[in-house]
C-alpha positions as MATLAB code, in Angstrom:
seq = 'XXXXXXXXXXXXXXXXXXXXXXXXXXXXXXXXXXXXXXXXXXXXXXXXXXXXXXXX';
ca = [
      10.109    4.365   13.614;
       8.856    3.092    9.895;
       5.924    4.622    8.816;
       4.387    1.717    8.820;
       4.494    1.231   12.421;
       2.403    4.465   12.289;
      -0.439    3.757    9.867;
      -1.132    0.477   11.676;
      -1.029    2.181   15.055;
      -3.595    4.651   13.478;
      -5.917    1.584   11.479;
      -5.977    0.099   14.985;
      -7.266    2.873   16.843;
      -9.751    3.739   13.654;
     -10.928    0.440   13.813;
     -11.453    0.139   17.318;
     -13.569    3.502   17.647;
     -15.660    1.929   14.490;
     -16.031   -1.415   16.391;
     -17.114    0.206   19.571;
     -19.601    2.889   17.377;
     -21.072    0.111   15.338;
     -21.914   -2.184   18.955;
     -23.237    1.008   20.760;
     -25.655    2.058   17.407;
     -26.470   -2.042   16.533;
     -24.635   -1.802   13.204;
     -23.485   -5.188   12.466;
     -21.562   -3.674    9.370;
     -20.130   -1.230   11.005;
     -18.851   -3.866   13.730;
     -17.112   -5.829   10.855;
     -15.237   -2.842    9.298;
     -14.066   -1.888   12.537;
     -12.777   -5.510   13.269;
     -11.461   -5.556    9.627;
      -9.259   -2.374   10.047;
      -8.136   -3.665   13.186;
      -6.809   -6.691   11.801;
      -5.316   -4.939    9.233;
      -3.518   -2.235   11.425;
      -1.981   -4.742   13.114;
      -0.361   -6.910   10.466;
       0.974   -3.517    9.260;
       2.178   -2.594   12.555;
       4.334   -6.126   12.774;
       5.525   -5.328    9.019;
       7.037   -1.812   10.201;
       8.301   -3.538   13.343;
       9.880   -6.097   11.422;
      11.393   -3.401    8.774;
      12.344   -1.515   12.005;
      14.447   -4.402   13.525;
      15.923   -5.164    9.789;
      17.223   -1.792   10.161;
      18.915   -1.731   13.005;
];
């Protein structure tokens, strides 16, 4: 598994627990972030599966 794959896994999961923080405390900025990161933990996610698959 490329590390990658692992970051984005972990950006996901940060991201959603800053998402769901930011709704229950009404913080509009944390909301964002948390959507941000999400987005971003999965595009890095598909770039480690893709490495992955190159691989082998």
């Amino acid at each position: 598994m490329d590390k990658d794959r692992i970051q984005g896994s972990v950006k996901q999961a940060t991201g959603a627990v800053k998402e769901v923080a930011g709704k229950i405390i009404g913080d509009a900025k944390l909301v964002a972030e948390g959507k941000q990161d999400k987005a971003v933990g999965k595009v890095q996610n598909a770039v480690g599966g893709l490495k992955d698959a190159l691989k082998g």
